[in-house]
N, CA, C and O atoms as a Maestro MAE file, in Angstrom:
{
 s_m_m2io_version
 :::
 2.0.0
}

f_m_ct {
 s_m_title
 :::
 protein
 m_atom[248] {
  # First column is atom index #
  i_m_mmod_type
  r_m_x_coord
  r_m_y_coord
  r_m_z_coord
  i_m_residue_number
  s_m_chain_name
  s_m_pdb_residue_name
  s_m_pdb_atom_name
  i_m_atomic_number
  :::
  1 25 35.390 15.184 -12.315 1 A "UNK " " N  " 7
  2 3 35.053 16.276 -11.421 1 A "UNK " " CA " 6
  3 2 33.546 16.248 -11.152 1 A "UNK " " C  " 6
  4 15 32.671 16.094 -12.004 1 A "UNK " " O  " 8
  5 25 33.355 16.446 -9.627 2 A "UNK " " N  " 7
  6 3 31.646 16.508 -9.777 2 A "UNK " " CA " 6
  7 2 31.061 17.339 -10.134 2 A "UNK " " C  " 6
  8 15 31.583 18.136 -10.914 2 A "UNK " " O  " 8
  9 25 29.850 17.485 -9.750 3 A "UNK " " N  " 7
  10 3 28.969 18.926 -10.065 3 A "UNK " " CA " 6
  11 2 28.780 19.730 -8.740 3 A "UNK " " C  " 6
  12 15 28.531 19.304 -7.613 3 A "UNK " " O  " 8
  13 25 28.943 20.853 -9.128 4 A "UNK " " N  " 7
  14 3 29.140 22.237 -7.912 4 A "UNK " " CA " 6
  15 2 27.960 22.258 -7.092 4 A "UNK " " C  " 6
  16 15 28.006 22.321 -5.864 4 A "UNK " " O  " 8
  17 25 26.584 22.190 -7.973 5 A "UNK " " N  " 7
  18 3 25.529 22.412 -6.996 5 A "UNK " " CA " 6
  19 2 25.658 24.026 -8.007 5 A "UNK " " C  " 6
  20 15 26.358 24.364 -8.962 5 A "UNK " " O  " 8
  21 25 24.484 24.772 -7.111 6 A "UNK " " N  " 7
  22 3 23.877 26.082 -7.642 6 A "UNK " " CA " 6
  23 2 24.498 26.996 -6.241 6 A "UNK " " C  " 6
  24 15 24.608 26.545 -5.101 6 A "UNK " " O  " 8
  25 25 24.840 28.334 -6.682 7 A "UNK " " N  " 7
  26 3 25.324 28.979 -5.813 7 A "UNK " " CA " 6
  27 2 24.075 29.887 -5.124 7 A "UNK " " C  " 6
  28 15 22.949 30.194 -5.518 7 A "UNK " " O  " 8
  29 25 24.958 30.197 -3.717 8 A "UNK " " N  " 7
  30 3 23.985 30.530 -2.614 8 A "UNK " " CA " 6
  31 2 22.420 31.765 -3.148 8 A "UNK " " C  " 6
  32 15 21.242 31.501 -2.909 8 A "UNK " " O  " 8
  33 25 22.872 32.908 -3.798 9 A "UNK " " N  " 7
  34 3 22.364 33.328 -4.403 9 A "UNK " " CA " 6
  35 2 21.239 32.861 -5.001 9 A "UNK " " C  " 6
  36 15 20.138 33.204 -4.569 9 A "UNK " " O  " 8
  37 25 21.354 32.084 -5.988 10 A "UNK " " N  " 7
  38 3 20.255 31.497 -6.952 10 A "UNK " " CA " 6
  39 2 19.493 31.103 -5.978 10 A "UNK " " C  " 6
  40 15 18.443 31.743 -6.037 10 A "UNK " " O  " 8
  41 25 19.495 30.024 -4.700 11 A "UNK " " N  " 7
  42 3 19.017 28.895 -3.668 11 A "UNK " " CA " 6
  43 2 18.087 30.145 -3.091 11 A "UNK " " C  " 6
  44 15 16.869 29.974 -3.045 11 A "UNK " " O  " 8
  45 25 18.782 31.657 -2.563 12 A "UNK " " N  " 7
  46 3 17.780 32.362 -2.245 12 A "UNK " " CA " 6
  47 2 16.708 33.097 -3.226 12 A "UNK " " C  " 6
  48 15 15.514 33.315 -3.020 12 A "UNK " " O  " 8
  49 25 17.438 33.382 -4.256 13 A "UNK " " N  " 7
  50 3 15.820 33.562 -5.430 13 A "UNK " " CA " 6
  51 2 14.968 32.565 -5.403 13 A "UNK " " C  " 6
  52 15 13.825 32.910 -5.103 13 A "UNK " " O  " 8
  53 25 15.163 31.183 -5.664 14 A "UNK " " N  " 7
  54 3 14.319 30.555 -5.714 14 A "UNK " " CA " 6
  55 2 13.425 30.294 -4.586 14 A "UNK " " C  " 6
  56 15 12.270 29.869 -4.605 14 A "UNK " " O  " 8
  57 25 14.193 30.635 -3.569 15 A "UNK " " N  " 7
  58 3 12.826 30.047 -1.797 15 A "UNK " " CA " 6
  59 2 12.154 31.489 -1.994 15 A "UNK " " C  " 6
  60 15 10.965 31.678 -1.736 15 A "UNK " " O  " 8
  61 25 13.042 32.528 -2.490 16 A "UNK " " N  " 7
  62 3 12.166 33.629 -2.821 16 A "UNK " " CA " 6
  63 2 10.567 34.027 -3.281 16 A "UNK " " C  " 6
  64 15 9.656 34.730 -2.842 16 A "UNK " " O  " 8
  65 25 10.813 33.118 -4.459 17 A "UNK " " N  " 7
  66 3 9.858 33.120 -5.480 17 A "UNK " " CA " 6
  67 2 8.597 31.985 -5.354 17 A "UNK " " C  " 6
  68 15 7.522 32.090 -5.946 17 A "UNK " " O  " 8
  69 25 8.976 30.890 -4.454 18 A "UNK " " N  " 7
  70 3 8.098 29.968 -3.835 18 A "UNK " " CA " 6
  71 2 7.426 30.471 -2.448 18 A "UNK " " C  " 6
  72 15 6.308 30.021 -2.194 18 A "UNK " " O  " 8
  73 25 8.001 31.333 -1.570 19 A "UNK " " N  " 7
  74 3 7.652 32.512 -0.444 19 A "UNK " " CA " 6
  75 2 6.952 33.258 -1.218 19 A "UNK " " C  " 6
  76 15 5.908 32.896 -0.676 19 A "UNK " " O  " 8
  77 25 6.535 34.092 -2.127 20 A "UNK " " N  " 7
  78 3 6.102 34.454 -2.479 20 A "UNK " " CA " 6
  79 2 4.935 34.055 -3.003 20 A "UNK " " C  " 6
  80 15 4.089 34.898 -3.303 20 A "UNK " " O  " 8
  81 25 4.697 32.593 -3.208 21 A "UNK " " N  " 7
  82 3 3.382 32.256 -3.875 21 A "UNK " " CA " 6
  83 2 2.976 31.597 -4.799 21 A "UNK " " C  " 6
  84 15 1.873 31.058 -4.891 21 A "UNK " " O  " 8
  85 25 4.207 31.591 -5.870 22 A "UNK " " N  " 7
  86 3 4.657 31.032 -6.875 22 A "UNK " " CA " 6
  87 2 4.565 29.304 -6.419 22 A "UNK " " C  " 6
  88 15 5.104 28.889 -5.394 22 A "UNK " " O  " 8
  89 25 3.728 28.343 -7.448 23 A "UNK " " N  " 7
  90 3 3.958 27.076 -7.155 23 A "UNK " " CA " 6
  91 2 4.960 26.456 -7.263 23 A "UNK " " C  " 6
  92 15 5.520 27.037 -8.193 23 A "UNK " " O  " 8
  93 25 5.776 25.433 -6.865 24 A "UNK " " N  " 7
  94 3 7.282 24.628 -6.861 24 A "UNK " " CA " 6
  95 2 6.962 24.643 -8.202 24 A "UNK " " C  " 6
  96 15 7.234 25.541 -9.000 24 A "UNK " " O  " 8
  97 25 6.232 23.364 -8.471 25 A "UNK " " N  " 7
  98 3 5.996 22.675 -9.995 25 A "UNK " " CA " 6
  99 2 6.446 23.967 -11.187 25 A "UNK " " C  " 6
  100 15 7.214 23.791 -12.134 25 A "UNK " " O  " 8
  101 25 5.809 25.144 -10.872 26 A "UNK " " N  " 7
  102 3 5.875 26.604 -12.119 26 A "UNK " " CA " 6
  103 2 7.311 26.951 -11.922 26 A "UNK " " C  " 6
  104 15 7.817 27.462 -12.921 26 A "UNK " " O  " 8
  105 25 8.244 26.780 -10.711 27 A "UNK " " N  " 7
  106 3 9.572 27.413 -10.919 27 A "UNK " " CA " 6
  107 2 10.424 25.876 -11.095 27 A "UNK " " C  " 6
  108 15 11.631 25.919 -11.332 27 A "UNK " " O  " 8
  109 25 9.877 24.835 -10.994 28 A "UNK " " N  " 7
  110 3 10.761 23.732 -11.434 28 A "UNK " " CA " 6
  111 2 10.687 23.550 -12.714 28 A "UNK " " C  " 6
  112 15 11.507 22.837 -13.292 28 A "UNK " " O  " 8
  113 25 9.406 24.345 -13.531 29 A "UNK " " N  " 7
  114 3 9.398 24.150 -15.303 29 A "UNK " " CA " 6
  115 2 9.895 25.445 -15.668 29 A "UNK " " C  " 6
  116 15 10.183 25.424 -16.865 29 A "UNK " " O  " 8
  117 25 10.141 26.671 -15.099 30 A "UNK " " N  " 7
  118 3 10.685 27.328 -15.609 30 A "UNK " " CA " 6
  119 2 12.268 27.628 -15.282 30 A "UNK " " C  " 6
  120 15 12.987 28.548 -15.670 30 A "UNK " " O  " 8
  121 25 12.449 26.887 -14.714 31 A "UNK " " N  " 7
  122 3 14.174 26.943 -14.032 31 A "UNK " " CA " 6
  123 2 15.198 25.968 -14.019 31 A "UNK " " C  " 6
  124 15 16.354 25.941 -13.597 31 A "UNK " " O  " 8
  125 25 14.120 24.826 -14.857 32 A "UNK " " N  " 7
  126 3 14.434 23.230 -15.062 32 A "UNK " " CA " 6
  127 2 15.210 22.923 -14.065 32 A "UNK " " C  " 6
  128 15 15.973 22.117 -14.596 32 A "UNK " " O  " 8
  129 25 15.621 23.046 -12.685 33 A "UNK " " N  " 7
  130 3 16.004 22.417 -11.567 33 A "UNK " " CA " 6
  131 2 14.534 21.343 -10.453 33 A "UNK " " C  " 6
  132 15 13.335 21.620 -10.484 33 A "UNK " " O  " 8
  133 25 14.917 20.645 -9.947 34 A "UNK " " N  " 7
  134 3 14.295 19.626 -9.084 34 A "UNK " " CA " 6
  135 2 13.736 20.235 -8.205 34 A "UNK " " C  " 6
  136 15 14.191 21.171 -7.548 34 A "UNK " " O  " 8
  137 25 12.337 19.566 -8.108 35 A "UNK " " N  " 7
  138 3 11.673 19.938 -6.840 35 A "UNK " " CA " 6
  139 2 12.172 20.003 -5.698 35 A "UNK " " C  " 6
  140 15 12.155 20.867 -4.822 35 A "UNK " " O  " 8
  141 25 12.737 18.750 -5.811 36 A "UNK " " N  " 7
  142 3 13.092 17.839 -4.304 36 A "UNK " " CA " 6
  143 2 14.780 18.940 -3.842 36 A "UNK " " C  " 6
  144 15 15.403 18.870 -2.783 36 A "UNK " " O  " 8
  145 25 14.987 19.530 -4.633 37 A "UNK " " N  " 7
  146 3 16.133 20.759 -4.801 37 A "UNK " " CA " 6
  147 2 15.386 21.606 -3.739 37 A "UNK " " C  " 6
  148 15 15.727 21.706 -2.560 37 A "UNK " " O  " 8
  149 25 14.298 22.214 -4.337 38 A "UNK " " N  " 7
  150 3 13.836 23.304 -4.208 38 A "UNK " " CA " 6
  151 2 13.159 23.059 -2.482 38 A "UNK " " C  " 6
  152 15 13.039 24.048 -1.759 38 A "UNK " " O  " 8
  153 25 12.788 21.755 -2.009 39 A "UNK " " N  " 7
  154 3 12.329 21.101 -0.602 39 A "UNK " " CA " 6
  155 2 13.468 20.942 0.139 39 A "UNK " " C  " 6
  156 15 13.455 20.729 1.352 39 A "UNK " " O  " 8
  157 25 14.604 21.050 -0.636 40 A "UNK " " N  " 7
  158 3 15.877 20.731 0.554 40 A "UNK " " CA " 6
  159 2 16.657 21.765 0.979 40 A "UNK " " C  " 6
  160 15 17.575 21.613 1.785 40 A "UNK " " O  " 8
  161 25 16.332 22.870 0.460 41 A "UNK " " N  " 7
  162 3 16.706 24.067 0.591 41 A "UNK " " CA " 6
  163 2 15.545 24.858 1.171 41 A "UNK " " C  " 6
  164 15 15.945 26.012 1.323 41 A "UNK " " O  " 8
  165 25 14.306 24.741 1.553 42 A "UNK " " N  " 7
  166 3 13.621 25.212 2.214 42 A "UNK " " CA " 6
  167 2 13.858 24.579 3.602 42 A "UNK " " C  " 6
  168 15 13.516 25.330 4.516 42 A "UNK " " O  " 8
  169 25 14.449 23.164 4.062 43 A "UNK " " N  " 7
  170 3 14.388 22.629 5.056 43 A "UNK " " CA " 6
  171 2 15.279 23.176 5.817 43 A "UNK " " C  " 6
  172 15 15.171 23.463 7.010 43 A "UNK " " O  " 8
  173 25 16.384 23.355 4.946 44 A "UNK " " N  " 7
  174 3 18.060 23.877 5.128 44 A "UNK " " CA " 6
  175 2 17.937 25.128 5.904 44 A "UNK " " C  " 6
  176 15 18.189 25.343 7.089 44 A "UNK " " O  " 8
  177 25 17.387 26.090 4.754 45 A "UNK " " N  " 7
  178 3 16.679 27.283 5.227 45 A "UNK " " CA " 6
  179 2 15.966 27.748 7.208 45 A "UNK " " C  " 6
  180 15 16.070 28.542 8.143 45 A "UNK " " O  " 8
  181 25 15.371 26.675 6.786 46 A "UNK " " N  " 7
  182 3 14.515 26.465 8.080 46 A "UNK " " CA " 6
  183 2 15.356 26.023 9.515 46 A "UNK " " C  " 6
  184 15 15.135 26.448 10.649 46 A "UNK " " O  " 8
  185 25 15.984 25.423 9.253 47 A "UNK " " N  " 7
  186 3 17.493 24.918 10.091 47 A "UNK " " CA " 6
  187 2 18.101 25.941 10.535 47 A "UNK " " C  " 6
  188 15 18.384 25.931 11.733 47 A "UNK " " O  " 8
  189 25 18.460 27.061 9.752 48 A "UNK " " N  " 7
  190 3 19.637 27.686 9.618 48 A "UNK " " CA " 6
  191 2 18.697 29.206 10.360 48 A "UNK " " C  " 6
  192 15 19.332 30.150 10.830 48 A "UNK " " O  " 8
  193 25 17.553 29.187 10.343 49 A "UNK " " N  " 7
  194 3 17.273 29.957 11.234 49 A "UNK " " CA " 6
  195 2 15.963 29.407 12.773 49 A "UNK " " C  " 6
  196 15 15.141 30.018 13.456 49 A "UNK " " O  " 8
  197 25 16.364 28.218 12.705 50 A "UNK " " N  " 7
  198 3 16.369 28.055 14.085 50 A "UNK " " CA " 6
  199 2 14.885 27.459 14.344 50 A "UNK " " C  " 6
  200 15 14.536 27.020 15.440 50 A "UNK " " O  " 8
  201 25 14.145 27.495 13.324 51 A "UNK " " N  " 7
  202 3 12.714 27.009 13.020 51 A "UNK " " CA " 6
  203 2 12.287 25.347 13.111 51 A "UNK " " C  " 6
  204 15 11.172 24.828 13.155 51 A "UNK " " O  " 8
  205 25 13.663 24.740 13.120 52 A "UNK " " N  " 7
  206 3 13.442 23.503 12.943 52 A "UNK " " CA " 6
  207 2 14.898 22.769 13.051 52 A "UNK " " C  " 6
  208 15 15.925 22.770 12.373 52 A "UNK " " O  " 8
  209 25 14.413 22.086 14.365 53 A "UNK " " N  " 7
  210 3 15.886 21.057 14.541 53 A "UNK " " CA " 6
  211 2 16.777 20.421 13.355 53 A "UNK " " C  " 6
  212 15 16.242 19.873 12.391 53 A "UNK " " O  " 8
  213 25 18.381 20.552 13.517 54 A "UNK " " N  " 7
  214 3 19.174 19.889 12.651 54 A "UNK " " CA " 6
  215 2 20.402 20.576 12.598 54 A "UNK " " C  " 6
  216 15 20.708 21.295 13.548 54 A "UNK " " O  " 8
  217 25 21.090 20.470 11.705 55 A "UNK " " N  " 7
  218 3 22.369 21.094 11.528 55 A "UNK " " CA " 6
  219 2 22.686 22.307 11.040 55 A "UNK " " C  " 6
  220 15 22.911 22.176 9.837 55 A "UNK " " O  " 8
  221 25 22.799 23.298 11.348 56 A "UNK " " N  " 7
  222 3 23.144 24.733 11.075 56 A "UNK " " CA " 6
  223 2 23.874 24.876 10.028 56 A "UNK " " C  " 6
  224 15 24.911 24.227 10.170 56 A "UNK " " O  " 8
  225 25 23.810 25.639 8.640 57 A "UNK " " N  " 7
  226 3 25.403 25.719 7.873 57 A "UNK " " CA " 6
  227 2 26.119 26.539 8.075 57 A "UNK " " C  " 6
  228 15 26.465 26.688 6.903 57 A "UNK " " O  " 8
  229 25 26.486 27.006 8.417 58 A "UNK " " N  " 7
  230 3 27.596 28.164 8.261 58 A "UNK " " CA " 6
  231 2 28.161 28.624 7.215 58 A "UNK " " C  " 6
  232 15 29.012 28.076 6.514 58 A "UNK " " O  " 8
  233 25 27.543 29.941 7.074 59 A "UNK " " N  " 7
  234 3 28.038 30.640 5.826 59 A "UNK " " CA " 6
  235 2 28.492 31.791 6.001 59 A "UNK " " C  " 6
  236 15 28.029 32.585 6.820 59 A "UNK " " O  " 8
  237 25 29.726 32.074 5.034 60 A "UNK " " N  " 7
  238 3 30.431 33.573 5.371 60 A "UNK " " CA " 6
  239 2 29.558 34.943 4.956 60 A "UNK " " C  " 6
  240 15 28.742 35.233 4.081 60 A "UNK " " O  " 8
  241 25 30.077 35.490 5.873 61 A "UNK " " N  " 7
  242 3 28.772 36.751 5.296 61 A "UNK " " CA " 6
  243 2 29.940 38.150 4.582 61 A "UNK " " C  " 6
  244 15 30.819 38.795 5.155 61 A "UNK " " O  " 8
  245 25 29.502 38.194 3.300 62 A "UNK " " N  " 7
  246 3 30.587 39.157 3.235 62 A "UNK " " CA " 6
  247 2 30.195 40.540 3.136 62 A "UNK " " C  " 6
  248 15 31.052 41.422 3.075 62 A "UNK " " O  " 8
  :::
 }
 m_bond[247] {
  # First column is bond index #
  i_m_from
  i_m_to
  i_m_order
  :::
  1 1 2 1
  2 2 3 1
  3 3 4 2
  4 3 5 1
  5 5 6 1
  6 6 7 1
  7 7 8 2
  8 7 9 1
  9 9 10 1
  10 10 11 1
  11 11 12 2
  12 11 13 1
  13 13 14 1
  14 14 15 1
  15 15 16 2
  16 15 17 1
  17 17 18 1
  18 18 19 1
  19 19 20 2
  20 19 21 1
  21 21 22 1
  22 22 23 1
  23 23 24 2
  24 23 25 1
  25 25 26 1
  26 26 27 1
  27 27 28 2
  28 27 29 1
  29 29 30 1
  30 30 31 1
  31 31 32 2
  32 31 33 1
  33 33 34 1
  34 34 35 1
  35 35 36 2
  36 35 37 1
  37 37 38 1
  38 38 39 1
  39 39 40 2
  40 39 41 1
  41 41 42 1
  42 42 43 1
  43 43 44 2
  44 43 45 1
  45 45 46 1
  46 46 47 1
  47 47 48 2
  48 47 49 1
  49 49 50 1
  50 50 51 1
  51 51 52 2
  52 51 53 1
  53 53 54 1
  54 54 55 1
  55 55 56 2
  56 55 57 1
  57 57 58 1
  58 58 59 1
  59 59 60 2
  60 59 61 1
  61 61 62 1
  62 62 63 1
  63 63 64 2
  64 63 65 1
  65 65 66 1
  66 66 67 1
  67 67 68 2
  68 67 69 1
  69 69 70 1
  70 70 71 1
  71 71 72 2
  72 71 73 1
  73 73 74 1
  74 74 75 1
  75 75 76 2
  76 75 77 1
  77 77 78 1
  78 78 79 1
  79 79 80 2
  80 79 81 1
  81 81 82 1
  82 82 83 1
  83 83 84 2
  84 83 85 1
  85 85 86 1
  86 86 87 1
  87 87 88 2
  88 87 89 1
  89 89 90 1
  90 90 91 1
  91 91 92 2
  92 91 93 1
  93 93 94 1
  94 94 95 1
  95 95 96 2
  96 95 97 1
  97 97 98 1
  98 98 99 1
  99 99 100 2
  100 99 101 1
  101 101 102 1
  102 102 103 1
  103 103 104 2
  104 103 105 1
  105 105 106 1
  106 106 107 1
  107 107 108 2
  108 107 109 1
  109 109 110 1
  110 110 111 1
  111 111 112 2
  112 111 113 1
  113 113 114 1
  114 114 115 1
  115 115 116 2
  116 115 117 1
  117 117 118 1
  118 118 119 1
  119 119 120 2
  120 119 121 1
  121 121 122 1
  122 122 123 1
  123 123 124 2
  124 123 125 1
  125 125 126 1
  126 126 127 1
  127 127 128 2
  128 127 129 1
  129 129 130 1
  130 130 131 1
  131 131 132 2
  132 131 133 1
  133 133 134 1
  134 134 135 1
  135 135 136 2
  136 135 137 1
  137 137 138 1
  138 138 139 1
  139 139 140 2
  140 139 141 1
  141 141 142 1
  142 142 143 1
  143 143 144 2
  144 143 145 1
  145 145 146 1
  146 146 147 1
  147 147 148 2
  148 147 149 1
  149 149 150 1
  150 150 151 1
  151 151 152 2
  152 151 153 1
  153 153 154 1
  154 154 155 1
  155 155 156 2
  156 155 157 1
  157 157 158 1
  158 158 159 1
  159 159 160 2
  160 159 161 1
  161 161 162 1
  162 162 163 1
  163 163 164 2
  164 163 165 1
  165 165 166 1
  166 166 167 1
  167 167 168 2
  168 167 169 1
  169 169 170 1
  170 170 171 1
  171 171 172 2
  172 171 173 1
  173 173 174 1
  174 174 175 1
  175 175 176 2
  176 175 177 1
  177 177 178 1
  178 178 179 1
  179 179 180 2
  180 179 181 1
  181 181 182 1
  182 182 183 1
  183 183 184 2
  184 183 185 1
  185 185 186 1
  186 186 187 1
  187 187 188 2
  188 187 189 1
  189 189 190 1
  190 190 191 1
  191 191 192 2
  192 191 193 1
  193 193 194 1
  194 194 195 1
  195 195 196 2
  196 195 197 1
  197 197 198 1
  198 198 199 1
  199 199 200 2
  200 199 201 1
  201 201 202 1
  202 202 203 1
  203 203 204 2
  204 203 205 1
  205 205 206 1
  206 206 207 1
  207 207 208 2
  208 207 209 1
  209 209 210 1
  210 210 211 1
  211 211 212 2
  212 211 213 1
  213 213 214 1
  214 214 215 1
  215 215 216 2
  216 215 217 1
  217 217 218 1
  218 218 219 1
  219 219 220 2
  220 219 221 1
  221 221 222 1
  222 222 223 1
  223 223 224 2
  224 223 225 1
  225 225 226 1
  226 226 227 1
  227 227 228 2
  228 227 229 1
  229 229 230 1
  230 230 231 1
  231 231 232 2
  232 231 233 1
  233 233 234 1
  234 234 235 1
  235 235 236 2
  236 235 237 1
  237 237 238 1
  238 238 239 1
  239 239 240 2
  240 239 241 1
  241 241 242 1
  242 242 243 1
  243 243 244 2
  244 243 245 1
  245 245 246 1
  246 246 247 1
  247 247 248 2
  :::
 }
}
């Protein structure tokens, strides 16, 4: 079985806490997840509201 990935939630605390000011490097040692995590979900982010060409995700809003 693979691995799930981190749910939507967490993905927004963390762009949270880097929006805020907080350096990548300080929430990648305190959250032990990947930078390059934490850059692909800001890009995603950025996509998904229209800031930057690419593929939209679609997510349910409940």
């Amino acid at each position: 079985m693979g691995r799930r990935g981190y749910p939507p939630e967490f993905r927004r605390k963390v762009l949270g806490l880097v929006a805020a000011g907080r350096p990548v490097v300080e929430v990648v040692r305190d959250l032990g997840i990947s930078a390059q995590s934490i850059y692909t979900w800001a890009r995603q982010d950025r996509i998904d509201k229209g800031l930057e060409p690419g593929l939209a995700v679609w997510r349910r809003r409940s």
